[in-house]
PyMOL Python script that loads the backbone (N, CA, C, O; Angstrom):
from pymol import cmd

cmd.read_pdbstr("""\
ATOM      1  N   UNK A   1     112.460  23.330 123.000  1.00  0.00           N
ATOM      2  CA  UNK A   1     113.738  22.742 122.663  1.00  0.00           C
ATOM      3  C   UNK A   1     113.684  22.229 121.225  1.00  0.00           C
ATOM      4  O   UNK A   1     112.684  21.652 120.796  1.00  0.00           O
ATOM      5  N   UNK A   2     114.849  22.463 120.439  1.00  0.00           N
ATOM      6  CA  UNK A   2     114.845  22.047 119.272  1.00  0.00           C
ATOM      7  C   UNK A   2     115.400  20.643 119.024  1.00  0.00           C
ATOM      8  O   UNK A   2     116.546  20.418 119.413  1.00  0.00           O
ATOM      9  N   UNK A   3     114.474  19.353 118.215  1.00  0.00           N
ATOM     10  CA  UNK A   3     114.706  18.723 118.109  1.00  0.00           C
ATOM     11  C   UNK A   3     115.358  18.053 116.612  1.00  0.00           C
ATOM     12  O   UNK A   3     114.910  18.418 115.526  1.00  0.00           O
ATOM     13  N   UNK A   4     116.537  16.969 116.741  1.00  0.00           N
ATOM     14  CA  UNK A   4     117.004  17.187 115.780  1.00  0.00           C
ATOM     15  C   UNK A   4     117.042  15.365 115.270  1.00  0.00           C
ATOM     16  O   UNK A   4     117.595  14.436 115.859  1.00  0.00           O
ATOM     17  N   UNK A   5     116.387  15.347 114.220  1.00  0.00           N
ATOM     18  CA  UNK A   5     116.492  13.760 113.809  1.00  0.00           C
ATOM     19  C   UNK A   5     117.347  13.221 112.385  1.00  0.00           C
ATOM     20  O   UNK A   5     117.051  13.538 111.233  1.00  0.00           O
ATOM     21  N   UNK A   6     118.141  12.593 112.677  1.00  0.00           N
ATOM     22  CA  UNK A   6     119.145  11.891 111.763  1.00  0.00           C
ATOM     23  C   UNK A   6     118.332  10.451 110.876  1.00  0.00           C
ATOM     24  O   UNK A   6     117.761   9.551 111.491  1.00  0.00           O
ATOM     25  N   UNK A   7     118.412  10.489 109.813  1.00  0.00           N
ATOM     26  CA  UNK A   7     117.736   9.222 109.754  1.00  0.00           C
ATOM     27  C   UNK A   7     118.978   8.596 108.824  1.00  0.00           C
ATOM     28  O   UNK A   7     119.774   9.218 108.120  1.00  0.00           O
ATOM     29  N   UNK A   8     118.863   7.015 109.080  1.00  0.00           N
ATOM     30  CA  UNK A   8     119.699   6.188 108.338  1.00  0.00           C
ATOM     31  C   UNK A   8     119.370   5.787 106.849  1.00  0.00           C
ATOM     32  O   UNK A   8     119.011   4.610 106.873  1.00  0.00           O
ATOM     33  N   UNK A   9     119.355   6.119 105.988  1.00  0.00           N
ATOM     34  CA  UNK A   9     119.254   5.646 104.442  1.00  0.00           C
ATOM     35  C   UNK A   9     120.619   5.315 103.592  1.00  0.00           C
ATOM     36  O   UNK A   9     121.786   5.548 103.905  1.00  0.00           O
ATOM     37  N   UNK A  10     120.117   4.730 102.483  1.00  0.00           N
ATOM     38  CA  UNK A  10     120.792   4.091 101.498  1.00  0.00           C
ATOM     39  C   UNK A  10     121.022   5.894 100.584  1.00  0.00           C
ATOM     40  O   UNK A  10     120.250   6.844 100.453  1.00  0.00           O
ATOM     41  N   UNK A  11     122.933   5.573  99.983  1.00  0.00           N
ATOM     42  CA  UNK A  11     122.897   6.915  99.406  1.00  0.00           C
ATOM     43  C   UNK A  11     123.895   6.560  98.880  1.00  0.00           C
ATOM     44  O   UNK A  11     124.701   5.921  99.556  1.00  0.00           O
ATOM     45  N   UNK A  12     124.244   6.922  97.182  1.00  0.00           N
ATOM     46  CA  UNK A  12     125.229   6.850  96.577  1.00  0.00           C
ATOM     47  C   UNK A  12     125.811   5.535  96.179  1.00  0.00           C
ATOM     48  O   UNK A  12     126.736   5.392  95.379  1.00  0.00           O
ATOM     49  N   UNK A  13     125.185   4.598  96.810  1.00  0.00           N
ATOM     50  CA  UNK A  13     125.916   2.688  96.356  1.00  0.00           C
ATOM     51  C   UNK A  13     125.873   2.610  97.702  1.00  0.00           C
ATOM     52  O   UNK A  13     125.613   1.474  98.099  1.00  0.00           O
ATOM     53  N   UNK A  14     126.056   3.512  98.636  1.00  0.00           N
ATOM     54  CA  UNK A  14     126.157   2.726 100.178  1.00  0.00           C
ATOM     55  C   UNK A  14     124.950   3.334 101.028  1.00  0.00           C
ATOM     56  O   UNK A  14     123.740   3.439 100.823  1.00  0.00           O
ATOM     57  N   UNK A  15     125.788   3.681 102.049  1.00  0.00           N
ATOM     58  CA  UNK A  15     124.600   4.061 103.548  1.00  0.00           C
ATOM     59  C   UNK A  15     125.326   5.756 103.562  1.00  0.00           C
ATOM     60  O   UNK A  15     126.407   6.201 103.175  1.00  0.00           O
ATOM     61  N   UNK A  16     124.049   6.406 104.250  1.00  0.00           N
ATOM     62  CA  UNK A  16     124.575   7.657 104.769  1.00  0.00           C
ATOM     63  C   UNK A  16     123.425   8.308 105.798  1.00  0.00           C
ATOM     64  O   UNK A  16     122.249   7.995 105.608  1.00  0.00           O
ATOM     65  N   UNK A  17     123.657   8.909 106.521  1.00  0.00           N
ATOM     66  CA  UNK A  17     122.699   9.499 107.517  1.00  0.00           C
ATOM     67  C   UNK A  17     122.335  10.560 106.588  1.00  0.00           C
ATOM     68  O   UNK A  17     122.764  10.658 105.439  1.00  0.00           O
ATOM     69  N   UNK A  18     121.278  11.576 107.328  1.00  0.00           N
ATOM     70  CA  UNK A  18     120.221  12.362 105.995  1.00  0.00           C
ATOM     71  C   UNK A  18     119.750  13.021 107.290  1.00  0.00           C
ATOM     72  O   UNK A  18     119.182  12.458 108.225  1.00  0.00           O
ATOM     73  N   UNK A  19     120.192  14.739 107.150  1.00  0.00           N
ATOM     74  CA  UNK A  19     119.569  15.552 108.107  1.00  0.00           C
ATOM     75  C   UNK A  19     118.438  16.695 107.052  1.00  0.00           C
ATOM     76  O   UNK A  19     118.732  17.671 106.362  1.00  0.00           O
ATOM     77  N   UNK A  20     116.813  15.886 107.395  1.00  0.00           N
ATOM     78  CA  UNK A  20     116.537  16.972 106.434  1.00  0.00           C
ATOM     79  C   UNK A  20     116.886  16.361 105.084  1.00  0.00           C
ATOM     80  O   UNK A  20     116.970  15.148 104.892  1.00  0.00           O
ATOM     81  N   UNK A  21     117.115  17.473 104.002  1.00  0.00           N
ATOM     82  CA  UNK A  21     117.317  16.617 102.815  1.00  0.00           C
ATOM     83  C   UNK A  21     118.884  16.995 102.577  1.00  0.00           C
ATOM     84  O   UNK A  21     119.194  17.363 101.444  1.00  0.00           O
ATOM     85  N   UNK A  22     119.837  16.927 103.532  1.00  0.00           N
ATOM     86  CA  UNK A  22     121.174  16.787 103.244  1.00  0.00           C
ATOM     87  C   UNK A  22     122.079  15.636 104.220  1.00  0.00           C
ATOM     88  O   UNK A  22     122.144  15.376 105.421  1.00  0.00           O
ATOM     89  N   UNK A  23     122.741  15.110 102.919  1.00  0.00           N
ATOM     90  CA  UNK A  23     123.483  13.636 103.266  1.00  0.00           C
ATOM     91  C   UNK A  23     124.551  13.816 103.836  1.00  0.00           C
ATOM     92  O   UNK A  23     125.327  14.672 103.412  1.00  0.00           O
ATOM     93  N   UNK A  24     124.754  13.290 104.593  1.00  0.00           N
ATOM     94  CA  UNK A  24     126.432  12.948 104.345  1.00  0.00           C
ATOM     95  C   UNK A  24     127.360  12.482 103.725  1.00  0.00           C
ATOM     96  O   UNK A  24     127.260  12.406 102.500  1.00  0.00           O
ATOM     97  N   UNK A  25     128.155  12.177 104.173  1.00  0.00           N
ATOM     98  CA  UNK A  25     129.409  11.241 103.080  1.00  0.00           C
ATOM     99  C   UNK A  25     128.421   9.838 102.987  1.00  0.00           C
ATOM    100  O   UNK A  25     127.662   9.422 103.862  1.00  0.00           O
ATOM    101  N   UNK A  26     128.623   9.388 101.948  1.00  0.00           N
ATOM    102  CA  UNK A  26     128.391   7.774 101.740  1.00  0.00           C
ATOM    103  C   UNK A  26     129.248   7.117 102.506  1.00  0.00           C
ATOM    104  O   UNK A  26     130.444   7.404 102.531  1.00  0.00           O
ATOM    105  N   UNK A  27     128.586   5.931 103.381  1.00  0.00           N
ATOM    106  CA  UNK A  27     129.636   4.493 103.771  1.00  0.00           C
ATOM    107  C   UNK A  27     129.361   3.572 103.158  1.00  0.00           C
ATOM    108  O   UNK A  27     128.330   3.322 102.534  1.00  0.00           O
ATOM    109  N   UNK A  28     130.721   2.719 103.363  1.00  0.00           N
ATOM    110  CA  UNK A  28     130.273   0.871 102.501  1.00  0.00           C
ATOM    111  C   UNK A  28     129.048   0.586 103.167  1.00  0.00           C
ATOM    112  O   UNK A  28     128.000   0.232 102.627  1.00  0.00           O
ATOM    113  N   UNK A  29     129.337   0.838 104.862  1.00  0.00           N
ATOM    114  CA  UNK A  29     128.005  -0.670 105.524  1.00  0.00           C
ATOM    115  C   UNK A  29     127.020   0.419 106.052  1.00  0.00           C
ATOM    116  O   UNK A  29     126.952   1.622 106.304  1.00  0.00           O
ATOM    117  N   UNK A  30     126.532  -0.362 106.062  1.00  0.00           N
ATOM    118  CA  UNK A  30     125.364   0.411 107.213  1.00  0.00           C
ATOM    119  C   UNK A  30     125.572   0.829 108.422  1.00  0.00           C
ATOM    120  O   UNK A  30     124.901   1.829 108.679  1.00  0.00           O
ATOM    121  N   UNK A  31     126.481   0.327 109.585  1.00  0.00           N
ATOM    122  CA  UNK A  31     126.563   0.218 110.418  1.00  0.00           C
ATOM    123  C   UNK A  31     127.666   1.091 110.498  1.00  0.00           C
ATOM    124  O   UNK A  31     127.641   1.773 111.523  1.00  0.00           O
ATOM    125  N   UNK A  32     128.848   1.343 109.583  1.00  0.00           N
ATOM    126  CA  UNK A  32     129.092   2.306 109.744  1.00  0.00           C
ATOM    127  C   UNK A  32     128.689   3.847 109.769  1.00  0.00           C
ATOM    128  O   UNK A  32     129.089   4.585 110.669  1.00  0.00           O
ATOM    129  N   UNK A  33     127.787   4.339 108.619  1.00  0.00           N
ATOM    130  CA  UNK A  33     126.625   5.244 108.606  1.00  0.00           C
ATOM    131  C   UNK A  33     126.437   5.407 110.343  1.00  0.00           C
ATOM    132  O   UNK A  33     126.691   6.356 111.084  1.00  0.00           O
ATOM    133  N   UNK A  34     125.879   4.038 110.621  1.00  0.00           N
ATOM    134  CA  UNK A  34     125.041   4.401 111.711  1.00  0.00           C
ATOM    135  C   UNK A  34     125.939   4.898 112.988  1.00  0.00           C
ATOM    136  O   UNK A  34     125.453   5.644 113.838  1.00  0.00           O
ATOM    137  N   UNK A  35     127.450   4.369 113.063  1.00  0.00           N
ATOM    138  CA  UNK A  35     128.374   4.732 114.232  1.00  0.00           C
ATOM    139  C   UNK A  35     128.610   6.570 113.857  1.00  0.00           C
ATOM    140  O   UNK A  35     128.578   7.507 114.655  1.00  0.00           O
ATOM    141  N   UNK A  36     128.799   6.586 112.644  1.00  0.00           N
ATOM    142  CA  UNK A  36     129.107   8.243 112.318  1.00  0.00           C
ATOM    143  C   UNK A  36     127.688   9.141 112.991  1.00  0.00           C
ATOM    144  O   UNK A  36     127.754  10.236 113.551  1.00  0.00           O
ATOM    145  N   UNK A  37     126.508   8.369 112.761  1.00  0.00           N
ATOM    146  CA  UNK A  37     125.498   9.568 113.324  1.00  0.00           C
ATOM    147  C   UNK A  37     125.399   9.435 114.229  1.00  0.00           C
ATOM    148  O   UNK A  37     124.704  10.289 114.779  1.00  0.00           O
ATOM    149  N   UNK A  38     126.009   8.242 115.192  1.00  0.00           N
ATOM    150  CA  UNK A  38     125.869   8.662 116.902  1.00  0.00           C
ATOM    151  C   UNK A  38     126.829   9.328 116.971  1.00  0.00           C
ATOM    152  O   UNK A  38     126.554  10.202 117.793  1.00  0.00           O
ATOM    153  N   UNK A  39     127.945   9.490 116.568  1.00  0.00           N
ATOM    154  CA  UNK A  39     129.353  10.180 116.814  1.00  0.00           C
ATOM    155  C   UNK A  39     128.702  11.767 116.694  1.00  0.00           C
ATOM    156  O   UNK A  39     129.050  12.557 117.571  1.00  0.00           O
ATOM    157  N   UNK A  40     127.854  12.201 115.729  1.00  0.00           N
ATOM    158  CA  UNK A  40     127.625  13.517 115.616  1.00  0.00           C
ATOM    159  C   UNK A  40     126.369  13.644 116.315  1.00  0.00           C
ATOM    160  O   UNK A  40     125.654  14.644 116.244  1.00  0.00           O
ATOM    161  N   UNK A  41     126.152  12.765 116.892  1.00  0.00           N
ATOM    162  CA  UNK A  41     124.575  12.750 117.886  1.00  0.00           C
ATOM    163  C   UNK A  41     125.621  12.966 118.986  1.00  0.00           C
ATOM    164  O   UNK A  41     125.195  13.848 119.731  1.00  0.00           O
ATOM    165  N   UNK A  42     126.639  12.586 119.328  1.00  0.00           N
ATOM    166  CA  UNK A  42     127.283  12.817 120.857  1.00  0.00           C
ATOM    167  C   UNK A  42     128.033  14.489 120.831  1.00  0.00           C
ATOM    168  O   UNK A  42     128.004  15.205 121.832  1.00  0.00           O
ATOM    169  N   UNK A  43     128.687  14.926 119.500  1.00  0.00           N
ATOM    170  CA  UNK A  43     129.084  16.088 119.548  1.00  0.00           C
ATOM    171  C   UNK A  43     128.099  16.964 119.231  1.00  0.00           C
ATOM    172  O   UNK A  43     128.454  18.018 118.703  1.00  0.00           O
ATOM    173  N   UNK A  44     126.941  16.777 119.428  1.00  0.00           N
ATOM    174  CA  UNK A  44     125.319  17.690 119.174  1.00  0.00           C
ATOM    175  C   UNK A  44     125.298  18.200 120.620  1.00  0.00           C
ATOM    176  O   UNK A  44     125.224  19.419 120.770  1.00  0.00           O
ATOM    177  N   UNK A  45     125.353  17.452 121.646  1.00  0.00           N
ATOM    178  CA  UNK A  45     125.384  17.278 122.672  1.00  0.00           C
ATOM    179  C   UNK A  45     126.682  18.342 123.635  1.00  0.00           C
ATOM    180  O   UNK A  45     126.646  18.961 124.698  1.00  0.00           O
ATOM    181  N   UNK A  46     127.518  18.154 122.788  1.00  0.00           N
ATOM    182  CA  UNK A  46     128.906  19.202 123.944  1.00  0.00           C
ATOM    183  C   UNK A  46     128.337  20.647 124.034  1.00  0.00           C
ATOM    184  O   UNK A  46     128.186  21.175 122.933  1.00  0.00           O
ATOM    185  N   UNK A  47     128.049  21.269 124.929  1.00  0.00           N
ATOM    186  CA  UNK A  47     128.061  22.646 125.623  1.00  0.00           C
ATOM    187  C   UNK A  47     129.179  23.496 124.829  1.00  0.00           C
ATOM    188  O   UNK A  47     130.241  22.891 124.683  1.00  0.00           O
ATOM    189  N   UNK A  48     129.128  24.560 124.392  1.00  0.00           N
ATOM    190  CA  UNK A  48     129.930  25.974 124.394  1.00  0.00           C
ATOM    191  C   UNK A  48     130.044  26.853 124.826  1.00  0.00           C
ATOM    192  O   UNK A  48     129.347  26.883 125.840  1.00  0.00           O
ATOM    193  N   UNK A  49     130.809  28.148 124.613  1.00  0.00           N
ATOM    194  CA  UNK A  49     131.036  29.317 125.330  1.00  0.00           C
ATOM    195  C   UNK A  49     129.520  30.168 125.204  1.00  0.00           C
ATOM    196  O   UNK A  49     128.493  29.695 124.718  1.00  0.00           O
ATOM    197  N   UNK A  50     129.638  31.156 125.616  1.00  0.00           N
ATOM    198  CA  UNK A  50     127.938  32.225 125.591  1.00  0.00           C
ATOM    199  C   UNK A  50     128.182  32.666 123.917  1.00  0.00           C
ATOM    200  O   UNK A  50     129.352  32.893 123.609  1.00  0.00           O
ATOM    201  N   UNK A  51     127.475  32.752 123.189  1.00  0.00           N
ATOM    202  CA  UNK A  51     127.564  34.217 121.859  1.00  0.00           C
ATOM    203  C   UNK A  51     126.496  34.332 121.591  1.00  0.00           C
ATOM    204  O   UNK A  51     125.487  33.676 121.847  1.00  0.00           O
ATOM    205  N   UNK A  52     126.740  35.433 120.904  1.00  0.00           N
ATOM    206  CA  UNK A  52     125.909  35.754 119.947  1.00  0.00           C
ATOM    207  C   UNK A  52     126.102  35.696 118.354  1.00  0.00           C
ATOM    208  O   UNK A  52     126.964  36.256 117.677  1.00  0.00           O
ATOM    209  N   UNK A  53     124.867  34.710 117.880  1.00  0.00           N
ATOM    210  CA  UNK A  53     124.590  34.189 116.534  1.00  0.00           C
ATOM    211  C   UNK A  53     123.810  35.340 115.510  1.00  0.00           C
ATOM    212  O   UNK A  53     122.963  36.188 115.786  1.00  0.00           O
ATOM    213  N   UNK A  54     124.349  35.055 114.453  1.00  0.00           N
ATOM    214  CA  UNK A  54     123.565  35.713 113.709  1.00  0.00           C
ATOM    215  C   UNK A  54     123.250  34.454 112.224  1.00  0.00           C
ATOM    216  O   UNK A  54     123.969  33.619 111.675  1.00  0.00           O
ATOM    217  N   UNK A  55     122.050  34.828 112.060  1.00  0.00           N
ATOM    218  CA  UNK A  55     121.155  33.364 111.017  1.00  0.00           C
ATOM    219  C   UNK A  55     120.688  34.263 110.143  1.00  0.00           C
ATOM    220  O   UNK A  55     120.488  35.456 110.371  1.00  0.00           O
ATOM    221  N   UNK A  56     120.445  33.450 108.739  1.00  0.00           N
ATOM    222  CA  UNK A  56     119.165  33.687 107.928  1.00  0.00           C
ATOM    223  C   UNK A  56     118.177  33.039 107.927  1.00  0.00           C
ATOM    224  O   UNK A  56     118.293  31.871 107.555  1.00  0.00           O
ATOM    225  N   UNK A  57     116.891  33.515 108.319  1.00  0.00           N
ATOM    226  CA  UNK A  57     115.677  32.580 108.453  1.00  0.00           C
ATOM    227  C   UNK A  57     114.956  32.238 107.275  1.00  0.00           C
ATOM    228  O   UNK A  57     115.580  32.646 106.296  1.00  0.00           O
ATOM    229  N   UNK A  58     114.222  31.836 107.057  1.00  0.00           N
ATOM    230  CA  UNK A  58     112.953  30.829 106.120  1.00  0.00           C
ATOM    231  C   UNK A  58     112.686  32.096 104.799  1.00  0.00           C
ATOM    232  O   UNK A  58     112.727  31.827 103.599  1.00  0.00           O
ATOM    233  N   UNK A  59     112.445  33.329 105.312  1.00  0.00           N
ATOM    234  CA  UNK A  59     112.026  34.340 104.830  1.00  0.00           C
ATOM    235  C   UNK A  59     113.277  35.339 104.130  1.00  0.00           C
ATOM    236  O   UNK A  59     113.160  36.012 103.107  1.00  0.00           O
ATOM    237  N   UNK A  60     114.122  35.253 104.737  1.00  0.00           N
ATOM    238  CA  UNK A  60     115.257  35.715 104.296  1.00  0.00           C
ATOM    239  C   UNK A  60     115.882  36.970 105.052  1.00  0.00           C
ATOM    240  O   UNK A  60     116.876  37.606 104.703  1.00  0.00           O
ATOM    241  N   UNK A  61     115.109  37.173 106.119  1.00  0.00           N
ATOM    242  CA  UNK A  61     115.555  38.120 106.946  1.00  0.00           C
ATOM    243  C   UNK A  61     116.897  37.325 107.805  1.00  0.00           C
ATOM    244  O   UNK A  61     117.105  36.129 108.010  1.00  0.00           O
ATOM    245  N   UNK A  62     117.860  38.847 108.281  1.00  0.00           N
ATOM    246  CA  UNK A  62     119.057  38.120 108.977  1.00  0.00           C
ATOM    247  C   UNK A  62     118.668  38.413 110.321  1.00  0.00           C
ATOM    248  O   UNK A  62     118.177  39.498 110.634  1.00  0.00           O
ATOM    249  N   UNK A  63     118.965  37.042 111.502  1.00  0.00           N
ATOM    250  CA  UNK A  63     118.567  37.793 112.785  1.00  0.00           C
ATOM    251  C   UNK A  63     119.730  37.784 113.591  1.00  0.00           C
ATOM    252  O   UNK A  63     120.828  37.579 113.074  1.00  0.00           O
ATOM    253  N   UNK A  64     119.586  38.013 114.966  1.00  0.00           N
ATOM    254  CA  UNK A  64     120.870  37.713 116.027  1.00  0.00           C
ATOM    255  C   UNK A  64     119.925  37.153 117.481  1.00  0.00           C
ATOM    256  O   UNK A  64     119.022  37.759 118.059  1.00  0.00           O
ATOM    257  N   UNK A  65     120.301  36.277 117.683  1.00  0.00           N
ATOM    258  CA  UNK A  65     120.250  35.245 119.000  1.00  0.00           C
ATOM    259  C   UNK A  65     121.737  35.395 120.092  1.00  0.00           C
ATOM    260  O   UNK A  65     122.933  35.392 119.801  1.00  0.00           O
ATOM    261  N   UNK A  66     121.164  35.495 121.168  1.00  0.00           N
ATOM    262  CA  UNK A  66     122.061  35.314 122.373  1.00  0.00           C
ATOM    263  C   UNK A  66     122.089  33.653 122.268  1.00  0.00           C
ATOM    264  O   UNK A  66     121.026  33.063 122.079  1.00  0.00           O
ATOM    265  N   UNK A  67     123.008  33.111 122.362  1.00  0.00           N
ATOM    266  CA  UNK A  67     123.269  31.424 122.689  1.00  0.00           C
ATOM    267  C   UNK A  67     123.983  31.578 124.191  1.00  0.00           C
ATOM    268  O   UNK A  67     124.523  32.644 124.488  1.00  0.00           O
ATOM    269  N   UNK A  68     123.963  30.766 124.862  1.00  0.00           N
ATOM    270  CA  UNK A  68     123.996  30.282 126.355  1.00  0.00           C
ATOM    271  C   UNK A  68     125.159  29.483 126.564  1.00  0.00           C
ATOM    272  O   UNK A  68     125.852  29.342 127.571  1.00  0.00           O
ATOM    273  N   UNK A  69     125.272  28.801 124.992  1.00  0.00           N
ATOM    274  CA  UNK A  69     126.105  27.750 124.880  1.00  0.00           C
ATOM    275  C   UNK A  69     125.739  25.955 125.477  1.00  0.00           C
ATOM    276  O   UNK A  69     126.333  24.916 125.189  1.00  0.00           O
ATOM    277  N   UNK A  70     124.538  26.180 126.381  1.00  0.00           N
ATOM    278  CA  UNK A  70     123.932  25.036 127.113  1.00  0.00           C
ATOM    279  C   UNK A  70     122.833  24.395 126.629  1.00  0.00           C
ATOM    280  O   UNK A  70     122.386  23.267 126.837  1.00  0.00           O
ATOM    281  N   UNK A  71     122.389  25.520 125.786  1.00  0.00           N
ATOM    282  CA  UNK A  71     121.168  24.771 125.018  1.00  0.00           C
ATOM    283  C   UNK A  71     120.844  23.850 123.677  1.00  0.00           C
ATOM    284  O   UNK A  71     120.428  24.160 122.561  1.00  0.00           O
ATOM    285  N   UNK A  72     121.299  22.298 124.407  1.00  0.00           N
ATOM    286  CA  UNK A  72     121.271  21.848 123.399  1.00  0.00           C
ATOM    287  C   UNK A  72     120.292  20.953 122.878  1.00  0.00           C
ATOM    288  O   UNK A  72     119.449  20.329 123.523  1.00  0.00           O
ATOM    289  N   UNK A  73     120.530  20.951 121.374  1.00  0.00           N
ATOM    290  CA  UNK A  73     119.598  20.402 121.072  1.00  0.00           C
ATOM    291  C   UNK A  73     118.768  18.814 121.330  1.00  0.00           C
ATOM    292  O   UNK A  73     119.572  18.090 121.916  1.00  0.00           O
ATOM    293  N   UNK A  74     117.711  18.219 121.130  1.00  0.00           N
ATOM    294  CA  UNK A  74     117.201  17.195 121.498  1.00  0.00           C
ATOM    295  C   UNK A  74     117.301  16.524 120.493  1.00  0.00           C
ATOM    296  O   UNK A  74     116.452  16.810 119.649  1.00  0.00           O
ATOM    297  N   UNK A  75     118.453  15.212 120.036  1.00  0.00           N
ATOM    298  CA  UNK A  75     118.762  14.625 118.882  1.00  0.00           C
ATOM    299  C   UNK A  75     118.148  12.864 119.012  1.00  0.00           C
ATOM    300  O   UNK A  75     117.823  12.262 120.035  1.00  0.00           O
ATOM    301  N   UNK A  76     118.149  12.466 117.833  1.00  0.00           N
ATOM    302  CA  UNK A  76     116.945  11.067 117.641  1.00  0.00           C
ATOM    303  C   UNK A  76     117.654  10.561 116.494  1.00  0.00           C
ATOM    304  O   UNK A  76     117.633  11.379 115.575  1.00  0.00           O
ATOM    305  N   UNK A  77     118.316   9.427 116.206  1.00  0.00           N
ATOM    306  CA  UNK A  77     118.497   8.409 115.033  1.00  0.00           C
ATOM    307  C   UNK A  77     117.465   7.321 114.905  1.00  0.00           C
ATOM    308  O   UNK A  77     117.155   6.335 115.574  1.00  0.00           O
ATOM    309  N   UNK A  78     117.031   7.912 113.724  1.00  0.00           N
ATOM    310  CA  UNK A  78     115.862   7.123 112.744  1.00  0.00           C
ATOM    311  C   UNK A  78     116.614   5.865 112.062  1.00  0.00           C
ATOM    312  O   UNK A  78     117.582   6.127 111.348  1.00  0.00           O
ATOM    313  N   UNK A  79     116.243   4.555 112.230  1.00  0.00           N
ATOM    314  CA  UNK A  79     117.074   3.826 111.463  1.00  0.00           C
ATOM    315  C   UNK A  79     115.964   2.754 111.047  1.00  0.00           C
ATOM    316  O   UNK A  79     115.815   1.877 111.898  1.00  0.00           O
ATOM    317  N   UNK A  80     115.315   2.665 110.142  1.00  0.00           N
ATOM    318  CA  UNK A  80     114.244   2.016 109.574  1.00  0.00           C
ATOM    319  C   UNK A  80     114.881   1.235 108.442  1.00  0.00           C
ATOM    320  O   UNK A  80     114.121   0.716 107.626  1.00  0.00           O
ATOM    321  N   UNK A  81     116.196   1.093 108.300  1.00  0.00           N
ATOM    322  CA  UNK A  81     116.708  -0.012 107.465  1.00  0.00           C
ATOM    323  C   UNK A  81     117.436  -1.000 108.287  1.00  0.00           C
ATOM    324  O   UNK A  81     117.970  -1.905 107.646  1.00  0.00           O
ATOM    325  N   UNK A  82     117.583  -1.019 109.682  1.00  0.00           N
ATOM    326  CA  UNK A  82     118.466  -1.562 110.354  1.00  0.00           C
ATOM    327  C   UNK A  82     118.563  -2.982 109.826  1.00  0.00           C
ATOM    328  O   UNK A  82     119.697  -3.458 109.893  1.00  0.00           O
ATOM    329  N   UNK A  83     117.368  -3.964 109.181  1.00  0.00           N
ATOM    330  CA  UNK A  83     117.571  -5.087 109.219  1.00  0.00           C
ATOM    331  C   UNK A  83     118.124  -5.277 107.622  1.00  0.00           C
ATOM    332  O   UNK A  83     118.612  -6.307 107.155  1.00  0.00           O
ATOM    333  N   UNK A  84     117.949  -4.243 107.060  1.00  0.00           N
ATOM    334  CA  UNK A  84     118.407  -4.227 105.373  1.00  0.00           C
ATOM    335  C   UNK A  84     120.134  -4.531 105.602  1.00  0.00           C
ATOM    336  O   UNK A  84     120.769  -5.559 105.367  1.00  0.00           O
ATOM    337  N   UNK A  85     120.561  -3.301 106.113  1.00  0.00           N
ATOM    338  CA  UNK A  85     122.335  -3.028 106.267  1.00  0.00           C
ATOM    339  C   UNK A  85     123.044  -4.375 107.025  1.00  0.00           C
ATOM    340  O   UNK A  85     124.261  -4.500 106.886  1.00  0.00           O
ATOM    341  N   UNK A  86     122.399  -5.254 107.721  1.00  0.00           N
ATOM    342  CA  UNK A  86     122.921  -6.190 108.045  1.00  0.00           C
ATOM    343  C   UNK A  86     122.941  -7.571 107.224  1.00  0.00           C
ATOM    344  O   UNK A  86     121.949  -8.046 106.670  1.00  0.00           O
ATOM    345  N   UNK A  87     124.527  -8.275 107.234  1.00  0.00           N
ATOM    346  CA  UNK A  87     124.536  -9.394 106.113  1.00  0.00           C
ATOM    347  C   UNK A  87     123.730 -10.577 107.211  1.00  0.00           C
ATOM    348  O   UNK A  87     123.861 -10.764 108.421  1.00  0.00           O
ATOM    349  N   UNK A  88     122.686 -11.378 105.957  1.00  0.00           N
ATOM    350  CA  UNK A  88     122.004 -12.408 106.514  1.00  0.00           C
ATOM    351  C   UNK A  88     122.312 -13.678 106.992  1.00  0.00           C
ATOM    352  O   UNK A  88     122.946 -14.294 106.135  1.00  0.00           O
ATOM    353  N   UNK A  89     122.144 -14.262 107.906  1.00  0.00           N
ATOM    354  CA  UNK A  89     122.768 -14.926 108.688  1.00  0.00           C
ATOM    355  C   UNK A  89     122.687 -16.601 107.695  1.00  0.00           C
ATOM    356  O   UNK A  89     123.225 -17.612 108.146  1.00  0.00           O
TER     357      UNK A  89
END
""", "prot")
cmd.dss("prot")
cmd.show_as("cartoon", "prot")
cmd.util.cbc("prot")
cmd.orient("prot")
């Protein structure tokens, strides 16, 4: 199963989740960042119809995969700034 980890960082003046080395949109807070990557951690999650995919891999060859539509991936939010993004009490 392919696993897929979001991590929470600082990006642009604000917060943004980071799949890999691509960001998302910048937020003001942190906590917003962090509601957007469960939001796309929950639509990681919805099931689709059966197809067939076609990818470019690592190497540059093109392939084709049967998808099931059920197989989804195993997703994880990394948030190692949690106590940064919050204002101090």
């Amino acid at each position: 199963m392919v696993k897929i980890i979001y991590e929470i960082v600082p990006h642009d003046g604000g917060w943004a989740y980071r799949l890999g080395g691509a960001y998302s949109e910048a937020f003001p807070t942190h906590d917003q960042a962090l509601e957007a990557a469960r939001i796309v951690m929950q639509e990681q999650q919805v099931g689709d119809e059966p197809v067939t995919i076609s990818y470019q891999d690592e190497s540059g060859r093109w392939r084709e995969e049967y998808s099931d539509g059920g197989d989804r991936p195993e997703v994880e939010i990394v948030d190692t700034f949690a106590d940064e993004g919050r204002p101090q009490a």
